[in-house]
Structure formats: C-alpha cells, structure tokens
N, C-alpha and C positions, 0 to 999 in steps of 0.2 A: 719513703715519705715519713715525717716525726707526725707521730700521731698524738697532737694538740690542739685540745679546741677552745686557748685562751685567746680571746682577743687585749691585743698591745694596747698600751692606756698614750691614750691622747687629746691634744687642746685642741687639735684638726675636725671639723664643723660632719661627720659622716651624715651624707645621705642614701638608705636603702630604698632602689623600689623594688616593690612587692604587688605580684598579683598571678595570674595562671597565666599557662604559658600562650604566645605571640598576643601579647597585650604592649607590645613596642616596649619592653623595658630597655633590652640591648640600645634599639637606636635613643630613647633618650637619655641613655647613662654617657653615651658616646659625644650626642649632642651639650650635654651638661658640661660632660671635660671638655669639649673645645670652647666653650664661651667662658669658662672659668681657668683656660690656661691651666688644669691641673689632671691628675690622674683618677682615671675609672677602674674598679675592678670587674673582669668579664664572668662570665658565669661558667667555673669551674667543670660540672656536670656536662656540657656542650663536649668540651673537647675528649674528656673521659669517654664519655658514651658513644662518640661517633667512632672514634678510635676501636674501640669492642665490635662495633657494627660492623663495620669495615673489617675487621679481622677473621669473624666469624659468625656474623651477620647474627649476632648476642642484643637482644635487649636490655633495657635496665631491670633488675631484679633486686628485693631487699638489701640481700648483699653489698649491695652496690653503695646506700646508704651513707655506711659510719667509713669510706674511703672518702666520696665524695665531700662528705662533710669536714676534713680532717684538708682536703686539698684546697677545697673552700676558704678555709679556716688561712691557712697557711698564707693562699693565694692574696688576700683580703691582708692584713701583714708585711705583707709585701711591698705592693704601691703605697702603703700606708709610709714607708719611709722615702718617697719621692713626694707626697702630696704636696698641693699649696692653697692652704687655708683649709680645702674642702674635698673631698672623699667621696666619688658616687660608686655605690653598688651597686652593678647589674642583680643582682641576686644576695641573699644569704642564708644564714640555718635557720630561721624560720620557714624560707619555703620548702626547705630541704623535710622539715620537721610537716609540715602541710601534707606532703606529696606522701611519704611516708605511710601518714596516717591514712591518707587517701587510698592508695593504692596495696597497700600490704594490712590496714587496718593496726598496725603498729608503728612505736615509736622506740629506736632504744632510748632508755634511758637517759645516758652521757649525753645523745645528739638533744633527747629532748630539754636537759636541763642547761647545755653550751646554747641551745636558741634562746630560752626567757632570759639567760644574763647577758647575753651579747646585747650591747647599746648604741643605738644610732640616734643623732639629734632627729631627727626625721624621716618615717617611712612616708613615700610616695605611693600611695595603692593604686595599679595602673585600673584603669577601666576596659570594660570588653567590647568597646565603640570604636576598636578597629578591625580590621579583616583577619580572618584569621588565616595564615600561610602553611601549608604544608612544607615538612622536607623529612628525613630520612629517621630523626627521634623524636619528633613532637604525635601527640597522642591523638586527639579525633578533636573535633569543633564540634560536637555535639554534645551540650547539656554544660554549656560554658556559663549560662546565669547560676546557676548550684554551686559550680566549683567558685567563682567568683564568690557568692555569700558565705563558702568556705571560708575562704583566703580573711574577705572584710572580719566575716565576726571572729577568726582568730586575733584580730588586733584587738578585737575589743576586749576579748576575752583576757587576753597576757598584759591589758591596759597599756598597750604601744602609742605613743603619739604620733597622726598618720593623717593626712590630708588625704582623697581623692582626685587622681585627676583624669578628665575627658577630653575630646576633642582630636583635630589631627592635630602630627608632630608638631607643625609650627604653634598651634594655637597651647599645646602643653610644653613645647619646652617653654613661650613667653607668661603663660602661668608658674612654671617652674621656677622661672628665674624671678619673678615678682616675688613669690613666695619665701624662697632662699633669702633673698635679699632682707627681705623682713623679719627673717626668722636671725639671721646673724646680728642686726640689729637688735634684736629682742635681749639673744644672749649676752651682747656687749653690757645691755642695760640691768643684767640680774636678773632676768625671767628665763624660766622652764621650758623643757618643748613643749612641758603638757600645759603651760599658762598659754604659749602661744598660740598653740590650734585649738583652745578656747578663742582669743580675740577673732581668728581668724574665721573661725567656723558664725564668728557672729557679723561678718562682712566689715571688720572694723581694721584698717591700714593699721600700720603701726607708729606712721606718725601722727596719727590722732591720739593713739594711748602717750607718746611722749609730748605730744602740746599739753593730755589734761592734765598730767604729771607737772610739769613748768606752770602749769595753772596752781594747781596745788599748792609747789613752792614759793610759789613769787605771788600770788593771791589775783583776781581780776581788779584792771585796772580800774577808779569808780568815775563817774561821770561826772564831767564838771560842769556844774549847772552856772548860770550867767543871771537866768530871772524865773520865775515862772510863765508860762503861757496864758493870758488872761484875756480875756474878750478886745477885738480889736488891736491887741499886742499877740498876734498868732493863732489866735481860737474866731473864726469867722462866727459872728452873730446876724440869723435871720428871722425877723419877721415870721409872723404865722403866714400873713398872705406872700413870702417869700418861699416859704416853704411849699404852699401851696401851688407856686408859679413852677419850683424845682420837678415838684412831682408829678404834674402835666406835662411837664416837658418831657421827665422820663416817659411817661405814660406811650406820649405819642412817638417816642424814640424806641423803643423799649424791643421792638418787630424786628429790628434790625441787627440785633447779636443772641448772643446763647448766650443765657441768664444761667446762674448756677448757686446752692447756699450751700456753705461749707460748715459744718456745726462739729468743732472738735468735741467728743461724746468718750470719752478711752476707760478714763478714773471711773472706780466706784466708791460708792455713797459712804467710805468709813469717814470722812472728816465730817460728813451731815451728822449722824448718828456719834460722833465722839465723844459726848458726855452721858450720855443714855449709856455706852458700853462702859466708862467708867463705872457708871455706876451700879452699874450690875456687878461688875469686880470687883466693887468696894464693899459692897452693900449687905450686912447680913439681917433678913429681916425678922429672924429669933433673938436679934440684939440690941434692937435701935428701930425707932419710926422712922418715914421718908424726912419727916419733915425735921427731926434730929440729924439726920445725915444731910439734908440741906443747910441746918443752919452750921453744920461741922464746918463741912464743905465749902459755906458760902454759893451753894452751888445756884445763881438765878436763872441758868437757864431749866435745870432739873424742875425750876419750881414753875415756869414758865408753859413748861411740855404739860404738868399736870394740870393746872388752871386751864387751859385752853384744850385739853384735852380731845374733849369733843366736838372741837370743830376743826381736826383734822379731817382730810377726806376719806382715811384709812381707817376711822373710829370704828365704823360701824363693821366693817366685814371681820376686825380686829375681833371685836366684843363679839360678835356672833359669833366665831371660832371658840373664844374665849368659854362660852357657855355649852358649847358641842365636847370639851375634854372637863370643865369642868361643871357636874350637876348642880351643884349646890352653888355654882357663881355667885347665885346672888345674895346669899347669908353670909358672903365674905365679907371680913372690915375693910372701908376702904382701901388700907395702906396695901394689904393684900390682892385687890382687885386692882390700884396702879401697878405695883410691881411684877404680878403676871401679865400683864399689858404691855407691859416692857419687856418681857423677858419674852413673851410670842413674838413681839414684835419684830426683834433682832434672833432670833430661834433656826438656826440655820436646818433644822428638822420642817418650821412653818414659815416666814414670811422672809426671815436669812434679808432684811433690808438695809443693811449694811454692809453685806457683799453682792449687791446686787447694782449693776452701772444706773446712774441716778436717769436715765434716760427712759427707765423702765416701771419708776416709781409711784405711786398714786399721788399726781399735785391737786387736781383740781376738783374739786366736786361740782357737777349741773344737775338739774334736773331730772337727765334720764341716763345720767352715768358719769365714770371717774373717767379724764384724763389725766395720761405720760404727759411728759415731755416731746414724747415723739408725734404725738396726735399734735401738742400744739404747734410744733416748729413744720408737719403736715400743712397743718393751716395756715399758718404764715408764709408758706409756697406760693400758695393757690391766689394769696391776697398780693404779694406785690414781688414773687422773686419765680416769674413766669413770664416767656413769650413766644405767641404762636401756637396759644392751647399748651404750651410745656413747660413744664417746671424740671429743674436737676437737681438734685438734693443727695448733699455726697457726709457720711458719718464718719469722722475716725470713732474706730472701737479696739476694746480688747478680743482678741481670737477666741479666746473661749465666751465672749457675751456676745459675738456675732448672732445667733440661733436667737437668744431674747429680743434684740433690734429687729429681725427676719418675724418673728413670731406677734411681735406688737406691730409691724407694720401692717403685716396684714389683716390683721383686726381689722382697722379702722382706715385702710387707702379707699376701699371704694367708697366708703359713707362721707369721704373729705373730697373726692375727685370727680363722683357727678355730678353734685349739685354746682360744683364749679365750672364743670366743662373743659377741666385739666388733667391731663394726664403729668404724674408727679415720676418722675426715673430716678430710682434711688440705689447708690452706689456705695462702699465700705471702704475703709483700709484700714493697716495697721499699722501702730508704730513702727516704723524701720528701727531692727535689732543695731542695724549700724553705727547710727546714735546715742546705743547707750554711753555708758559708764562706768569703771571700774572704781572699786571702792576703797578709801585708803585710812587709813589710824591715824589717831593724831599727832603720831611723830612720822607720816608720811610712806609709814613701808603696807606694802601690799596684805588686802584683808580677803581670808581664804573660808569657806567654810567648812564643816566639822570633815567632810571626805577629801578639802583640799585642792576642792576648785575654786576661781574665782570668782569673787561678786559683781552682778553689774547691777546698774540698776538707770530707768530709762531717763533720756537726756534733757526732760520738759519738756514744755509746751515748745518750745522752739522747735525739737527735733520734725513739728510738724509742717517746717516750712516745706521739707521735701513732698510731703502730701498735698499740700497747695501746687507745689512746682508741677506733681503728676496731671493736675486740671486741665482739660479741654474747655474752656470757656471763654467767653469775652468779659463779662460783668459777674464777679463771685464777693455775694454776703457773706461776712462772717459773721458769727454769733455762737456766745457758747452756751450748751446745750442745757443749765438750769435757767438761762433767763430767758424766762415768759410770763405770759400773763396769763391771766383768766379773764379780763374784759377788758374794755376799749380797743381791739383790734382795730378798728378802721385808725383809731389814732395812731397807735404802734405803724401802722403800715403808711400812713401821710409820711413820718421822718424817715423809713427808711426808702422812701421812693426819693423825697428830697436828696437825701445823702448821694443817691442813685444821679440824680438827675447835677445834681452838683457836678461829680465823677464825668459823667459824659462831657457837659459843656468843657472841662478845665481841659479834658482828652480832648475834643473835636478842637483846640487853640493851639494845645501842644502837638498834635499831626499838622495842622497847618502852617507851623514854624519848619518843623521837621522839611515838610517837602518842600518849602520855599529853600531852605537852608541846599537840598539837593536839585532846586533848579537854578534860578536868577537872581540870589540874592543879590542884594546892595548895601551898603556902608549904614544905609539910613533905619536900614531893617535892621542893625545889632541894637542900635541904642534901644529901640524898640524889644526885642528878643529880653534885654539884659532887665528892662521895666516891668515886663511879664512876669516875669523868672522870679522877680524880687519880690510883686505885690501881692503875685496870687500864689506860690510856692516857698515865698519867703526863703529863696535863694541867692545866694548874694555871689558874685564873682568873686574874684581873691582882688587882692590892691596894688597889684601888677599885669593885671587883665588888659590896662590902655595901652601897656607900651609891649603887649603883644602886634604880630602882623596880624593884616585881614584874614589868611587863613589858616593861623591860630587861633583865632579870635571864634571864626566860625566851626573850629574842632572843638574846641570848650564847649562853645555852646548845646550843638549837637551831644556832646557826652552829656552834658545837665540835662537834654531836655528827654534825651533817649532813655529813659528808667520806666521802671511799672507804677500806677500811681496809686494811691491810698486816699479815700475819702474818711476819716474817720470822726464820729459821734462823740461830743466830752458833756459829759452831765459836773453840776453843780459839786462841791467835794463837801460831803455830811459823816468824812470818817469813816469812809468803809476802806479797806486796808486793798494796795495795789498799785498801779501804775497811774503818773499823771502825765500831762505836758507841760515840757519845759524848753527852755533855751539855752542849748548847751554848745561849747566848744569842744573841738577835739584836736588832739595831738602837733594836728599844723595851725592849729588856731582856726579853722573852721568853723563856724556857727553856722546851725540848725537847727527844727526843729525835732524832739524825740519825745518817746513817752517814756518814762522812765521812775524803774522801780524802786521802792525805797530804801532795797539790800541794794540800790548801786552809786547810793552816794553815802559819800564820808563824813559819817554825823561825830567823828571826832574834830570837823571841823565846823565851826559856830557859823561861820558865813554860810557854808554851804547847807548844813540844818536850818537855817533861818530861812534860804530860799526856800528851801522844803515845804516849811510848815507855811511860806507865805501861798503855798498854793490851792487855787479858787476851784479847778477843776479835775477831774476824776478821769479816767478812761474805762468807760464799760465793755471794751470788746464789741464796739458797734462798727462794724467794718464795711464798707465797700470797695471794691481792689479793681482795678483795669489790669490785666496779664498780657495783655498782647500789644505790640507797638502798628506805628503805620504802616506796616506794609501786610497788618494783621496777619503777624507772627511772636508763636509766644519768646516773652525774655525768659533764661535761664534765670529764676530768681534767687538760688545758688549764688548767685553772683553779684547780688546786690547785700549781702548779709557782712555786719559790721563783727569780723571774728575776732577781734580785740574786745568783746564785751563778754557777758555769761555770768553765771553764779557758782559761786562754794558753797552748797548747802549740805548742811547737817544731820545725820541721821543716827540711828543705833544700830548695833548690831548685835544681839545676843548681849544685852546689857550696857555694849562698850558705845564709848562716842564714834562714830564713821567721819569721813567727807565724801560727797559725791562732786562732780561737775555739772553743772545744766548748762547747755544750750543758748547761747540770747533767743531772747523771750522772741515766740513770734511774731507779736505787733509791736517790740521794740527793736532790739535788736538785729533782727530777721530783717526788718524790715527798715531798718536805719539809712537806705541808700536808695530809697523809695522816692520820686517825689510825691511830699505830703501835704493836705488839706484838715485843718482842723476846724469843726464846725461844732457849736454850742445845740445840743437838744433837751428836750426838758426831763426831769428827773421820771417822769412815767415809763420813759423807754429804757429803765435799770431796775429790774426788779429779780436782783440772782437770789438763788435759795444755795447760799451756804450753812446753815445747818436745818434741821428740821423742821425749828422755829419759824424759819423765814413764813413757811407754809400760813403761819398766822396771820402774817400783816394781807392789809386790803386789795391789795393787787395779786393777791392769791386766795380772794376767798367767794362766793358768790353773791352779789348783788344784793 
C-alpha cells in the first residue's frame, strides 16, 4: 500500500460523517449515494480489522493506526475519481485521529496533521439516538454520551463546519438531503461551509438568504399610493354613543371566545435615552457648561430633560442615590448635579436605563408608587381584554430580559388581579432567529466580523407575525408596549372594547356569508355578498368578475371572504413619524386598503409625495385581530403576508455603512391580505414614549 495521506484536490461537493461507532454512519453514506446516483467511500478499518480477527482473532492495537489511516487515505481517492457532483464519507482521519487519541491516549503526528488539512465541504456528526448493534469489532455501548462529546467538541475545536443529525434513517437521510441541497446552493452563490452552517444553525433556508440578497440588488419594490385614507373614504367614523353601542355589544359578547393582548415588548430603551448618551460622549464638563454644549449642540431635547427634570417619576429615587455616593451632593453647582444625574442615570454599574427593555422602566408616578409598563398594560387586561374572569396576555421579549418581565410581573399581579376578580395568564416569546438577516456593504458583498462570521441582525417588527401566528385565541389586542397612560383608563378601555365590538359584528356577517356560500346559496345572494365585501371591507371584485360562472363567482368570493380580519384604531396625524392609511394598488392593479410606511413610497416621485403629505391620519398600533375562521379554526397567517413588500434599512458596522432586510411591517405588510376595518379614535388612545421626554407630556404625569 503507498503510504499517503494527501487528499486529491477537487470541485466534487465531499460529505464526511463523523461520530462514534453504530451511529448509522455506514447506512446513511450508503443511503446518500443512492439518492445522489453517486459514489460513497466505506470505512476502510471494517474490512482491515475483521480480516485480523478472523485470522487470529487480533484486535485493533495502536499499530494498526498509521496503516489504517494511509488505506483510508488511498481508499477515499479512489471513488473520488468516479464521483458525481458529491462525495459521501462513511468515515475519515479525523475519526481515525479521535479513536486514537481515545484509545491509546496518542496521536502520531503525520495522521494528526493529514486529519486537521484533509477538507470536506461538510461533516455530518451522527447522533447516539440509535441502537447500538453488536458484531465482531465494535467496542461496548456503554459510556456512549462521553465518547459522543468527544467526537462533537473535536469539531469544534479543529473549527470543522459540521451540522448534527438525529432521528431514524428515514427522518436523517430527508434532513440530509435538505441540507445538501442547500449547502451546494450556497457554494454555487460564493459562500463558505462555515457561512452556511451559520444560516443554517439559525433555522434560516437558503432561499431566504437569496431572496434578501435580490432584495438588496434590485431594492423593495415602493407602494403605490392612489389617495389617502380619510374619514368616510376608508377610515370608518363613530360617534361617542356609537362607540358606546360597539362596546356593549362587546361587553355582552365578550363570554364567548378566548380573549388574548399581544404587546410586542423585545427592544430596549437605547432610542429613549439617545441624546442623554450622546451626551455624556460628547460632553466634557472641565471644558464647557450644559448649557454651552446645548447651545453647540442645538441640543432642545438635552434642554428639555433638564427643565422638567423633576417631574420624572424616576427623580427622586435618582437623587436619593445621587446623595448616598455623593456627601457633599448638595454644595455641587448645578451643572454638576445634572450631569451626575445623567450619568447615574444611564450607569450600567446603577440604574443601566438604556439597556434596560423599556417595559421595565419607571413611567408613572401615583401616590403610593411608580409604575412599568408592565403594571399598566396589567391593567388594561383586567379592564377590557378579559372573559370568563380571564385575561391572556402574551410578551415578545428579549431572552436575556425574560427574568425582568418574570420579576416585575410578579410584583404587582396579585395587587392588579383581586381587586378585579381576574386571573391574568401571561405568556413570552422570542423573536424567531429564522427571521433574521444577514448583513451586506454598500457594494453588496457579504459583512463578516473581526473572527469571520457572519452578521445577522433581526428581521423587525414583522418577523413578529410568526408569534401572533403561534396564538391560541379568538380576539387578540395589539398594542405596543410604551403606549399607555397614566389616567383615563375607563376612556382608553370605551375604544378599545368598541374596536372589539366592531371586530365581532363585521366577523358574525362574514361566517354567515361563509356558511351560506357552503349551503344553499343563490344568484341573489352574490350581488349581496359583492355589496358587503365592498362597503364594509372596501373590497372590490376585479372588472371581469360578471362574465365569471356561478361557481366561479362563488370561489372568488369565498377566497375574499375567507382571511383573518383586523379592526384597526387611526388617530388624527400631528407629525409623529410612522405608518398611515392609504389606498394603494398593486401589481395587477388591485386596490386596497394598507397602512403604509413612509420608507415605502417614492418620494422621488412628486405625485406620490404629495399623497403622502396629504395624509389626515396616523396608525398607532391599535389593533384588534379575529385568527380563527367559521369553523373556529385558526388561518395560517403565514399565508396571508404580502412578501413583495419589506425594508432596506441602514445600519453601521464598526464605522462602515451596512444594509439589512426587515420584514413587512406587521400591521402592514404581514398583514396586507387581512380583511381590514379602519376606524377613527381620538388622539388620547396615542400616547407612545419614544424618548424620555415623552414621560413629560400630560397623559404621563399625575393629575
């Protein structure tokens, strides 16, 4: 035998699996060659060592080694010039180099340095979740999880790019061949194995990394707006004693579904706190006054924070700190008692309020203490998003701020839940990693960081439609989680019960179109169906809908009428920056109504800017949503998401310009194929705190 342990250079795609022995490597290298029509190499050592046995009933000893390894070598070489396309290894000198070390506590040299350069686009590391089989040279089944964490952390260690796989054979080779698949795709496109078992370890296909790639280059397509939506032209207007009729009705409806509020909660508080950390980075105060570096600056909210200082609700525990580190607090000059105040404030050693999820934050001051966020969107359960004595109240958060959500809730659930006589169930998730997004430079090639992996970074608010889609509920409030009040509760809870109560009636019209459509419809009941559709959904047939057949006519309908519905809240537009309603077409010339952002129309065009600016109303994320159709069963809402939409948004990396991909937005986008209701409510039910300041205005301060 030529004792060589180079491996031959090839474009042929090698797959090794690797793990301890009867972890089904043989049967799925076997499996692999036959669905790829190509060649496997066997595990060399098999036929070596039985052959010894059988001769003189010899086991494997060191010795044995740097032959094995050399036949290996050889063996591997070999098929290597019949392959097609792809290459699977039952085995190679890594295990060989594993076993080794295992068993004699030695490596030669040669074998250990032909294992780290030998190259496979792919190690498959089998798992130990199948039986293990005796026969004539396999070792003992006892103490197989050890040797297993052998095998893994040698990959990690020699930094091999290496999937795991589980299951029986059928469930691993069809993960196998998913995997391959995507992985030769990957290669076609200029990426790594070790870019790829990044994507993959983040549950992310690989034709999503080339859609946001084609997003990249080709940019999202923007929305083409028709009008604004304005009261009685798409935005339903009610009355107070209409409102009051809606919310009675919820009221006495309300017994008969699972209520649910879904409060996306993930982000933390740095865009509240963004000019306060400016300015502590900018700011030297052996060099310059505040209020020099304000008028440098220009800075009006810096001057803002100061003025109003003390009627944050976090003054006082602030200053009290403030005087416990320093004694002499109070013979400081002012400029020095704000700027310590600022700099405790944001002090990731004391109050770290801008790394901290804004759901956790001191908004409110009362009488006999501060409320979160969490305390009020608590109450706001108890008052109108409960039935049955039950409320469900579901958080997206960050993973590591779960513990703060967990720790403030329990504070204050039972002081929120008896005087009510509500039990409140409250549930987490996290952003699904699936969603994110890979990062790219402004000439479009892939952005790595300093060790050479990839960036993702997460795919917005949208990606949160899958967490809505995970809901068990019949009626789920959305709201995001800095808009609340400090008073008028009972008012806040009148519009969204109306919202509510809207929601159900439009639902209880649409199931009863539904089941007619699946019993005895008639001719008379489309023109009808088509009147509905158009006055309260502002759906319109296409302009060849008449010279469809009647049961054409009645499959159209049924697909319009069959979607999950959205009630949504639009308050007055005073400039706050975000999404409106409007009436847009799309691609087949379809007209609808969406809410839609201002990065998604083309303000290089003057008409369409003009719609823009002509618009009257705002969208505060005041949601109410129906999930389930007539036969109270949920839709995949998956399936309702308009994926020709999304953002290129802008970021830095280490100084340089980035792009990312977002998501459509989830009350645009996500929810584009919704049927929608837009209703006018008054500006009291919009009171977000985007930055600190916000905390100042009225609807955040105490009576």
């Amino acid at each position: 035998m030529e004792k060589d342990l180079r491996q031959q250079k090839t474009t042929i795609i090698k797959i090794a699996l690797f793990g301890p022995e009867s972890t089904g490597k043989t049967t799925l290298a076997k499996q692999l060659a036959d669905y790829y029509e190509t060649k496997w190499v066997p595990e060399f050592a098999r036929d070596y060592l039985q052959e010894k046995w059988e001769v003189n009933k010899h086991i494997c000893v060191a010795d044995d080694m740097m032959p094995i390894a050399y036949g290996q070598t050889a063996l591997e070489n070999e098929k290597l010039q019949t392959a097609n396309k792809y290459l699977f290894c039952d085995t190679n000198l890594m295990v060989t180099k594993v076993f080794s070390e295992m068993y004699y506590g030695f490596c030669d040299p040669l074998l250990n340095e032909a294992a780290l350069k030998h190259e496979y686009d792919l190690f498959f590391l089998t798992d130990i979740d199948v039986p293990w089989e005796k026969d004539d040279i396999r070792d003992t089944p006892e103490g197989r999880e050890t040797v297993f964490s052998v095998f893994k952390q040698t990959l990690i260690d020699t930094k091999k790019p290496f999937i795991t796989l589980s299951g029986d054979k059928e469930c691993r080779l069809k993960k196998a061949v998913s995997i391959i698949n995507d992985l030769a795709l990957a290669k076609e496109n200029g990426f790594s194995s070790e870019d790829f078992v990044q994507v993959h370890n983040r549950g992310i296909s690989f034709d999503t990394i080339l859609k946001q790639l084609k997003n990249f280059e080709k940019g999202i397509a923007k929305s083409n707006l028709i009008r604004p939506a304005t009261i009685n032209d798409g935005i339903l207007s009610l009355s107070q004693n209409e409102f009051q009729e809606k919310a009675l009705f919820f009221d006495n409806q309300k017994d008969q579904f699972k209520i649910k509020k879904f409060v996306p909660a993930s982000g933390a508080a740095t865009r509240m706190y963004k000019f306060l950390t400016a300015f502590l980075n900018d700011f030297d105060i052996t060099k310059e006054t505040i209020n020099a570096y304000i008028n440098r600056k220009n800075d009006k909210e810096l001057a803002i924070f100061i003025v109003g200082m003390e009627k944050f609700p976090f003054f006082k525990t602030v200053d009290k700190k403030l005087r416990e580190i320093y004694p002499d607090f109070e013979s400081l000059e002012r400029d020095y008692k704000n700027y310590y105040f600022i700099k405790l404030l944001l002090s990731p050693e004391h109050f770290n309020s801008a790394n901290k999820p804004k759901a956790v934050l001191p908004f409110h001051l009362y009488k006999t203490h501060i409320a979160n966020p969490i305390e009020e969107h608590l109450n706001e359960c108890v008052h109108y998003a409960s039935s049955k004595n039950v409320s469900h109240l579901h958080f997206t958060v960050s993973e590591i701020h779960q513990d703060l959500f967990e720790k403030a809730v329990l504070e204050v659930k039972d002081k929120i839940e008896k005087p009510a006589g509500i039990d409140i169930n409250i549930g987490y998730s996290y952003q699904n990693k699936s969603t994110d997004s890979i990062t790219i430079d402004t000439n479009n090639k892939l952005v790595k960081d300093k060790n050479g992996n990839l960036i993702f970074r997460p795919g917005g608010h949208g990606a949160l439609i899958e967490n809505l889609n995970n809901l068990d509920a019949d009626i789920i409030f959305i709201k995001n989680i800095d808009n609340v009040i400090q008073n008028h509760i009972d008012e806040i809870s009148l519009y969204k019960k109306g919202l509510a109560g809207v929601l159900i009636e439009m639902q209880q019209k649409v199931f009863k179109y539904l089941r007619l459509i699946d019993g005895d419809i008639q001719q008379d009941d489309i023109a009808e169906i088509v009147n509905f559709l158009q006055q309260e959904f502002n759906v319109e047939t296409t302009n060849d809908f008449s010279k469809f057949t009647f049961e054409n006519k009645i499959s159209k309908l049924k697909e319009l009428l069959h979607r999950p519905i959205r009630v949504c809240g639009m308050v007055k537009n005073e400039g706050e920056p975000g999404g409106g309603p409007f009436w847009i077409t799309n691609k087949e010339g379809i007209k609808s109504l969406q809410i839609v952002e201002t990065s998604q129309v083309d303000l290089e065009d003057k008409k369409q800017k003009k719609i823009l600016s002509e618009a009257t109303h705002f969208n505060p994320v005041d949601l109410v949503c129906g999930t389930k159709d007539y036969k109270n069963k949920k839709f995949d809402l998956l399936q309702y998401v308009d994926q020709e939409t999304g953002f290129i948004v802008e970021k830095s990396v280490d100084g340089k310009a980035v792009k990312n991909y977002e998501l459509p937005g989830l009350w645009n986008g996500s929810m584009a194929n919704w049927l929608t209701v837009f209703v006018a409510v008054p500006l009291i039910t919009f009171n977000p705190v985007k930055t600190v300041n916000d905390l100042l205005k009225a609807a955040h301060q105490p009576q």
